[in-house]
C-alpha positions, 0 to 999 in steps of 0.5 A: 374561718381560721377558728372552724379550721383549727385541728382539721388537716383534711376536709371534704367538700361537705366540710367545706360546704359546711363551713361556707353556709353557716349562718348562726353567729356563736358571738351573739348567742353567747353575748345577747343574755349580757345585753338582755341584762342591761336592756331588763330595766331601761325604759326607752322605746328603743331598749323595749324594741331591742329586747324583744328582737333579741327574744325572737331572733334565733342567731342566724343570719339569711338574706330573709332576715333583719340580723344586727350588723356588726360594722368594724 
């Protein structure tokens, strides 16, 4: 949230509401190539199926969708 808002001093609703209902994840569209690359050559069942959910998966999350999870 605070790296959407940096450098805005007024925002409209829309801003806003913008904001609230992003669903793509720039992290994993940023990151999903490094995995691809370690993923390429590993011939375990799991690694094939993780490739090709990375390679259908357009970075969004919906409620729709199975998206990877991030637990901290």
């Amino acid at each position: 949230m605070q790296k959407l808002l940096e450098g805005r001093r007024k925002m409209s609703i829309r801003d806003v509401e913008a904001i609230l209902y992003d669903n793509k994840s720039e992290l994993a569209e940023k990151f999903i190539p490094a995995f691809m690359g370690i993923l390429k050559d590993n011939p375990l069942t799991s690694s094939r199926l993780a490739r090709i959910y990375f390679q259908e998966w357009d970075y969004s999350m919906d409620s729709g969708k199975v998206a990877p999870r991030c637990t901290r």
